[in-house]
C-alpha positions as a printed NumPy array, in Angstrom:
array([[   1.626,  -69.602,  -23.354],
       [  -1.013,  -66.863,  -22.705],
       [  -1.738,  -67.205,  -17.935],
       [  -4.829,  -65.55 ,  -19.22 ],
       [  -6.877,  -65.956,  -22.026],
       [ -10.196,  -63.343,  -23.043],
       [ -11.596,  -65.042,  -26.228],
       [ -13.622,  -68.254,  -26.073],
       [ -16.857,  -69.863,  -26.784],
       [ -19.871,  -69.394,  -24.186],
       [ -22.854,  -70.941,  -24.008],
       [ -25.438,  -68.608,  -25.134],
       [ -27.688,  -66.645,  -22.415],
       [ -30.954,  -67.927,  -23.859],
       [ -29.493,  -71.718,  -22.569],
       [ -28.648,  -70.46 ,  -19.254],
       [ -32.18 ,  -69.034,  -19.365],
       [ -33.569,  -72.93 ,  -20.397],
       [ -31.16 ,  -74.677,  -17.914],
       [ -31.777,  -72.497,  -14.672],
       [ -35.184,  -73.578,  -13.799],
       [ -33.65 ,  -77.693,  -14.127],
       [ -32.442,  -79.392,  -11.467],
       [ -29.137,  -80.708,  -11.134],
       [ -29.959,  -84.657,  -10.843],
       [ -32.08 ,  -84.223,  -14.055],
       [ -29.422,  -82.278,  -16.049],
       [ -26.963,  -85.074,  -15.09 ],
       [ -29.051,  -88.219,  -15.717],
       [ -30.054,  -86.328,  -19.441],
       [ -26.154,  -86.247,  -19.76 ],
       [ -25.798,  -89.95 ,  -19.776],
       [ -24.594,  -89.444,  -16.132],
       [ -21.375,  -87.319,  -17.245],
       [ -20.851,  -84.111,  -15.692],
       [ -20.907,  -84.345,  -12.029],
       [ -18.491,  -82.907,   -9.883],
       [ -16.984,  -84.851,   -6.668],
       [ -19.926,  -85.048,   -4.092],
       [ -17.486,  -83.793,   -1.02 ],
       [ -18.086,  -80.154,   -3.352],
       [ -21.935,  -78.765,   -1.682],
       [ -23.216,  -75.237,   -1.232],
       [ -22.439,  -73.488,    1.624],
       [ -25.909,  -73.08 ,    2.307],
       [ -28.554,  -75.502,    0.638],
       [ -31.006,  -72.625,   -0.557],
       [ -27.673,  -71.532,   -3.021],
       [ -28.231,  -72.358,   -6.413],
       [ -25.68 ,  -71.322,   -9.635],
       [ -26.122,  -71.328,  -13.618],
       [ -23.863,  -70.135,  -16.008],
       [ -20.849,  -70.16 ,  -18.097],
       [ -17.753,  -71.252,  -16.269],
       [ -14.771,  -68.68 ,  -16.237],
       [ -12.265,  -71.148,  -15.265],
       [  -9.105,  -70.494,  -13.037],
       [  -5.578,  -73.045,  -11.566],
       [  -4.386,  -71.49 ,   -8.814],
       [  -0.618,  -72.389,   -7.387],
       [  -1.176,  -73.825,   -3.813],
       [  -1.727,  -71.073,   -0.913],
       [  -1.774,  -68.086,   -3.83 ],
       [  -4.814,  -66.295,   -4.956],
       [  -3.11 ,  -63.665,   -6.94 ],
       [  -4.932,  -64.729,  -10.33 ],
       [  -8.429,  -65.032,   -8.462],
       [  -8.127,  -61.58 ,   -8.275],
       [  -7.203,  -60.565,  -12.057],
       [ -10.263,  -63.236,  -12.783],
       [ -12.655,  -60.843,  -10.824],
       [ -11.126,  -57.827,  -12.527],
       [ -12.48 ,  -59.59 ,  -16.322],
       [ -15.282,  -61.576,  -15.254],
       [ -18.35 ,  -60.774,  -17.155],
       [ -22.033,  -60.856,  -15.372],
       [ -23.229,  -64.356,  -14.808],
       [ -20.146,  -65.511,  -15.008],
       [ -19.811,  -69.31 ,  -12.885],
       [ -16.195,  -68.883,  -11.577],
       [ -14.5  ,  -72.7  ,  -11.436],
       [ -11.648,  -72.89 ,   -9.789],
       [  -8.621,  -75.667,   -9.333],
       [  -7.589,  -74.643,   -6.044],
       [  -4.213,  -77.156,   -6.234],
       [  -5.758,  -79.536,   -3.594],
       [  -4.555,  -76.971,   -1.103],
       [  -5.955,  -76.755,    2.193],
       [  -6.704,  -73.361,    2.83 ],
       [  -9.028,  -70.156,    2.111],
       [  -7.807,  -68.834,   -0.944],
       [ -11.69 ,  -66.879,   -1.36 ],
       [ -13.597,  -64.885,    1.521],
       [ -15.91 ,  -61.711,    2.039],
       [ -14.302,  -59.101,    0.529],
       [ -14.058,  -61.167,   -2.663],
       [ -17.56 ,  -62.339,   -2.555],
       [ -18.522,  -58.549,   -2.239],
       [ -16.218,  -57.523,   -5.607],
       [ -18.205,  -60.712,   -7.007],
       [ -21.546,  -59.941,   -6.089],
       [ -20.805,  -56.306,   -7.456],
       [ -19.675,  -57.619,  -10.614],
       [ -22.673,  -59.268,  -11.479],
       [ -21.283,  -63.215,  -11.283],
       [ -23.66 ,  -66.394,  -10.971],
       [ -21.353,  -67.819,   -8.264],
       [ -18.176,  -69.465,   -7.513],
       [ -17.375,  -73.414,   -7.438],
       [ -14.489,  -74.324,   -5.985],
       [ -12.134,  -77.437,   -5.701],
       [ -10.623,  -76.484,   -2.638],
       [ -12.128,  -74.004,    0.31 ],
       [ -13.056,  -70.874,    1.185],
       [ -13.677,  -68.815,    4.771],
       [ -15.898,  -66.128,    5.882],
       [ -18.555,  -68.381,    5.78 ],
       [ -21.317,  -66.618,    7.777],
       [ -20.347,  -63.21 ,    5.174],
       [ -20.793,  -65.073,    2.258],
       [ -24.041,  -66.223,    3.352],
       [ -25.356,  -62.981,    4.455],
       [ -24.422,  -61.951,    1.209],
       [ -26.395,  -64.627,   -0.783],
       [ -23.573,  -65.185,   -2.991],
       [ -23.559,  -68.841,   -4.462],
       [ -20.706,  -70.307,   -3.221],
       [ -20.084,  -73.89 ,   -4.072],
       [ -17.158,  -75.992,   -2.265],
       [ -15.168,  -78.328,   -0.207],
       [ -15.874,  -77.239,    2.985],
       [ -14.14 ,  -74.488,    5.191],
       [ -10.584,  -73.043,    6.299],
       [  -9.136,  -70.282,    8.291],
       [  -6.065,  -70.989,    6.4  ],
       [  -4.86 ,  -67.28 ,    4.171],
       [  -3.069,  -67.099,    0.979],
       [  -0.334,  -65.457,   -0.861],
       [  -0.675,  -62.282,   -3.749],
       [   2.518,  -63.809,   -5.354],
       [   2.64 ,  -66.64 ,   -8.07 ],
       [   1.178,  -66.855,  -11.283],
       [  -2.104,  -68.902,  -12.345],
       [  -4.127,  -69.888,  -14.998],
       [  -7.513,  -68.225,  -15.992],
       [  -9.823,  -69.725,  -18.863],
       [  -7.641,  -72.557,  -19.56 ],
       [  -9.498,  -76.076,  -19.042],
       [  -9.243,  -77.02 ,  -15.302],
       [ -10.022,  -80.349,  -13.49 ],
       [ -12.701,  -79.634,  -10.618],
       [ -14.201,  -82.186,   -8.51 ],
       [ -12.756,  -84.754,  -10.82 ],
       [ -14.49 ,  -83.139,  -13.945],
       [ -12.542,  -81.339,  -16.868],
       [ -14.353,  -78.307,  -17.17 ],
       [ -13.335,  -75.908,  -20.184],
       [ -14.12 ,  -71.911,  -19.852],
       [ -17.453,  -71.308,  -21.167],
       [ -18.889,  -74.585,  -20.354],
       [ -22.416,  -75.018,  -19.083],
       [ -21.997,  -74.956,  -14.819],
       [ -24.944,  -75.807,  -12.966],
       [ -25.653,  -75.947,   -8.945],
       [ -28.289,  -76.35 ,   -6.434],
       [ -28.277,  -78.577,   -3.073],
       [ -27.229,  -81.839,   -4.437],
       [ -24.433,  -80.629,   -5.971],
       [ -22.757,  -79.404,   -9.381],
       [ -22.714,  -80.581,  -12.734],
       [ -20.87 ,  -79.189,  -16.176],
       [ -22.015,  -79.518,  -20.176],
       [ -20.035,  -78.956,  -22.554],
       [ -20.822,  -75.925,  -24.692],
       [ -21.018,  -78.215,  -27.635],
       [ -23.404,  -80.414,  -25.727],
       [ -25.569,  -78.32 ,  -24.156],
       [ -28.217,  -77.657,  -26.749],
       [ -28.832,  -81.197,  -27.18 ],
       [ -28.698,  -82.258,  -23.399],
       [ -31.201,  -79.509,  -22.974],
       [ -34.016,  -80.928,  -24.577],
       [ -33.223,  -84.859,  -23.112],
       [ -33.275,  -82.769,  -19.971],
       [ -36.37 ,  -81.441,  -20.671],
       [ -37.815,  -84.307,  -21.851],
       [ -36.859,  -86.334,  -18.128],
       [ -38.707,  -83.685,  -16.094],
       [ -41.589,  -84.159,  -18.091],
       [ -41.319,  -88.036,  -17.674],
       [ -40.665,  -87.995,  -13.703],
       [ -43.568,  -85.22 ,  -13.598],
       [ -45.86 ,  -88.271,  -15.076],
       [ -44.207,  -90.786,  -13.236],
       [ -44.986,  -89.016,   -9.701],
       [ -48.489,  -89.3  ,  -10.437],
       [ -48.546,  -92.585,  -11.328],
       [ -46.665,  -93.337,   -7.851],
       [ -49.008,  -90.837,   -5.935],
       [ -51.913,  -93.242,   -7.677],
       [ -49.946,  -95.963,   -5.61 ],
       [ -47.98 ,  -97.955,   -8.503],
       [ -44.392,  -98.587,   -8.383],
       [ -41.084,  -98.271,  -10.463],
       [ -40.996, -102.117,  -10.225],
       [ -43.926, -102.586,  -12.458],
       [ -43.919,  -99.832,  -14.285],
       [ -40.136,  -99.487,  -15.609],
       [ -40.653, -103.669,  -15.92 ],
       [ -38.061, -104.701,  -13.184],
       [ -39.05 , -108.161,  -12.481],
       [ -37.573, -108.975,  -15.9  ],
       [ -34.265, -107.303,  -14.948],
       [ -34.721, -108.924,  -11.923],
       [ -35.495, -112.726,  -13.311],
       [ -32.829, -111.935,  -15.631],
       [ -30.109, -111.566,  -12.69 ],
       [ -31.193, -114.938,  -11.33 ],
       [ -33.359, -113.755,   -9.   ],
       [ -35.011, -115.883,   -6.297],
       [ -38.186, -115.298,   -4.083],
       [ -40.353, -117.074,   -1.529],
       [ -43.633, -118.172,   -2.676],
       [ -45.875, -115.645,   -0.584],
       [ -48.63 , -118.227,    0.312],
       [ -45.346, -120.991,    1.386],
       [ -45.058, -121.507,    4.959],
       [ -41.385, -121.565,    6.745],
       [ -40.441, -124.378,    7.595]])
């Protein structure tokens, strides 16, 4: 078995092009709801926002040794995904943010945590995680880059589709993307109609037909003009 692999499928620029102006939410509803990562994984600051092709990495708890050979053949806008081994620790910080940010990459989503929080900010490097740790790492075992990782509860396979802004993260397939572009597409356009229609003062409730999804669930009200008794 090859710890790294170079060759693999990417979704093309002109999609990342399409999908960076989307948000998240939209992206994910147009997916039939698949593709979000565990909500506990947020930006470390809620202006961040990612989009790009996941270069995907397994780390061996409390090592980093292959996060550094995946900076050494990451390509620009690269989305770096990363199984962190449900270790609770720092296994990426400054100086690795500043080889990222060099190197052209979209931004970094990890299952797991990172420190140097304040430098990666000040750096305006998309950073996407857990949370925290002052907890270091090892240069010593062996990982896994561009093999298909699970992140945030989501199988994610290198050169997938990885999208993130302050709600969270979501991944399309390469295979899908194309197709969940233009259903994604298609939803802004309906919400931008349906915020007018709400601004106008109507409601989801009438205008999505509720009641009947409502009646249909058994559902029970008080006449309005019916005193209590």
């Amino acid at each position: 078995m090859f710890h790294v692999i170079h060759s693999y499928r990417r979704v093309e620029p002109e999609l990342v092009e399409a999908y960076s102006g989307l948000e998240v939410a939209t992206v994910h509803e147009a997916y039939d709801k698949r593709g979000a990562l565990a909500a506990a994984i947020k930006p470390l600051r809620t202006s961040m926002r990612l989009c790009g092709p996941a270069l995907t990495a397994t780390l061996h708890a409390g090592d980093n040794l292959i996060l550094h050979k995946a900076l050494d053949i990451a390509c620009p806008g690269d989305v770096l995904v990363v199984d962190a081994a449900g270790w609770e620790g720092g296994p990426w910080g400054e100086l690795m943010t500043v080889i990222a940010k060099a190197r052209g990459l979209a931004g970094l989503v990890i299952d797991g945590f990172v420190r140097d929080v304040s430098a990666i900010a000040e750096l305006e490097f998309p950073v996407f995680s857990r949370g925290s740790s002052v907890k270091g790492t090892f240069k010593e075992d062996l990982g896994l880059l561009n093999h298909p990782v699970s992140c945030g509860g989501v199988v994610v396979a290198p050169g997938d589709l990885v999208l993130g802004d302050e709600d969270g993260v979501c991944a399309v397939a390469v295979d899908d993307a194309p197709q969940v572009l233009l259903a994604a597409r298609a939803r802004d356009e309906q919400e931008a109609q349906l915020r007018r229609r709400f601004a106008a003062g109507e409601t989801l409730w009438d205008v999505a037909d509720l009641a009947a999804v409502g009646a249909a669930r058994g559902l029970v009200e008080q006449d309005a003009t019916e005193e209590e008794r």
